[in-house]
C-alpha positions as CSV (number, residue, x, y, z in Angstrom):
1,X,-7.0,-17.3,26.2
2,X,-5.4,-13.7,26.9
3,X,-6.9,-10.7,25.9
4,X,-5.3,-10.1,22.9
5,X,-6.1,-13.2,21.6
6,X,-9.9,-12.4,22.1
7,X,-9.8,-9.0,20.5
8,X,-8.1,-10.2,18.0
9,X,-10.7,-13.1,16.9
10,X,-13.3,-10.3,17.5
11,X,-11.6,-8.0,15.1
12,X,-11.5,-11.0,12.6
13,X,-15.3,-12.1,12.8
14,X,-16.0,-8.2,12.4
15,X,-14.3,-7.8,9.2
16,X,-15.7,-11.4,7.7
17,X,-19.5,-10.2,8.4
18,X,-18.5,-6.9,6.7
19,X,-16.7,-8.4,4.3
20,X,-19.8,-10.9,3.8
21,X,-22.3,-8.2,3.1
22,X,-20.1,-6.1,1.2
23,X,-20.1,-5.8,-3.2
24,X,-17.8,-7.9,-4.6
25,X,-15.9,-4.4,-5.9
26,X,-15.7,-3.2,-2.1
27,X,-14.5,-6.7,-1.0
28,X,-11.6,-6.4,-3.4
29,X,-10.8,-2.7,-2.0
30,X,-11.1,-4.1,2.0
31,X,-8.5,-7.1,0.8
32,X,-6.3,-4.2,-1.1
33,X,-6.4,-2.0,1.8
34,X,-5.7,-4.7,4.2
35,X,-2.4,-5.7,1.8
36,X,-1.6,-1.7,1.8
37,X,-1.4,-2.5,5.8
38,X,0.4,-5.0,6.2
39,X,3.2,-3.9,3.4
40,X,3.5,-0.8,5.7
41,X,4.0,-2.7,9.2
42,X,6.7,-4.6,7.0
43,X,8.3,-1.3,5.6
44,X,8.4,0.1,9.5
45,X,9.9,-3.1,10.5
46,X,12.5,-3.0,8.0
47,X,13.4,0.6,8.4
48,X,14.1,0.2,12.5
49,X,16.1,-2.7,11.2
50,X,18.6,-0.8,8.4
51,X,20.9,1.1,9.8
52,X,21.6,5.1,8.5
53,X,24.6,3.8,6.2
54,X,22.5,1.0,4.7
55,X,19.5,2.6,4.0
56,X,21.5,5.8,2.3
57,X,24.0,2.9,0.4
58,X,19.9,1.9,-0.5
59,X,19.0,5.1,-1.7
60,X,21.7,5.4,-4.0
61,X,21.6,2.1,-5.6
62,X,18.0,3.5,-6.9
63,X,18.6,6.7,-7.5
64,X,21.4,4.7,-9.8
65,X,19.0,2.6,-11.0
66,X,16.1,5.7,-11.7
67,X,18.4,7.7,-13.7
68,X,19.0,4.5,-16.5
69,X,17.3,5.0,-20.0
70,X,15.5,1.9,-19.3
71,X,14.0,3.3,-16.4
72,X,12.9,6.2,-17.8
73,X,11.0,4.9,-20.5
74,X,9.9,2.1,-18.1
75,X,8.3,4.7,-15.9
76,X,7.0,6.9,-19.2
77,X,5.2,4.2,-20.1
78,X,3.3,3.2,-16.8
79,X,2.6,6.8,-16.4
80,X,1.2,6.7,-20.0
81,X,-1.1,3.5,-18.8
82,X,-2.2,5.4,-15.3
83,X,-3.0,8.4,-17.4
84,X,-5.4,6.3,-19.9
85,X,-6.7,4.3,-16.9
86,X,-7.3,7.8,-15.0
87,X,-9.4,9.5,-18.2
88,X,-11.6,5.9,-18.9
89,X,-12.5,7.0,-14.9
90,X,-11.0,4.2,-13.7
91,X,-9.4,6.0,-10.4
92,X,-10.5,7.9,-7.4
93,X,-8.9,10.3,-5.3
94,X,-6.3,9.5,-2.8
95,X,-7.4,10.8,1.1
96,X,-5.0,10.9,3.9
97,X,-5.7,11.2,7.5
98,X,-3.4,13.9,9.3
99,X,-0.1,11.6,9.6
100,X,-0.1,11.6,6.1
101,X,-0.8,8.0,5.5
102,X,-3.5,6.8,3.0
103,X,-7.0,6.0,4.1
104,X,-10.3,4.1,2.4
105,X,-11.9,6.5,-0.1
């Protein structure tokens, strides 16, 4: 077994005791943060694999799609739900670590 393999199987008993002792609230957050992970390894990896052209060609296709009057009312009314769920205190604040990417609050 190389070493990678071992720290890697150390890394995954670590995170089941935690996640074992954990509320089931904080569980959910671990899993969600662990999803937020992954979905950004996958943007990275798609990013080195889109060229300049393509991923401007990309760009436009949703600033296209943004500027629709479906859209727009689209994203009034999800802003409308994350403003209701934000007053019944159902959020917390976003933290960042100094690269700018999101961390566990």
């Amino acid at each position: 077994m190389n070493m990678d393999t071992t720290i890697h199987q150390e890394h995954e008993r670590t995170l089941i005791k935690i996640a074992r002792v954990l509320p089931p609230n904080r569980v959910e957050q671990l899993v969600d943060f662990a999803r937020f992970l992954e979905a950004q390894i996958l943007s990275e990896e798609l990013l080195q694999e889109e060229s300049a052209a393509e991923v401007e060609a990309d760009h436009a296709r949703w600033d296209a799609l943004m500027a629709t009057d479906e859209a727009q009312a689209l994203l009034e009314k999800l802003a409308e739900e994350a403003l209701a769920e934000h007053r019944a205190g159902k959020t917390r604040p976003m933290a960042f670590d100094d690269e700018g990417r999101i961390v566990p609050g």
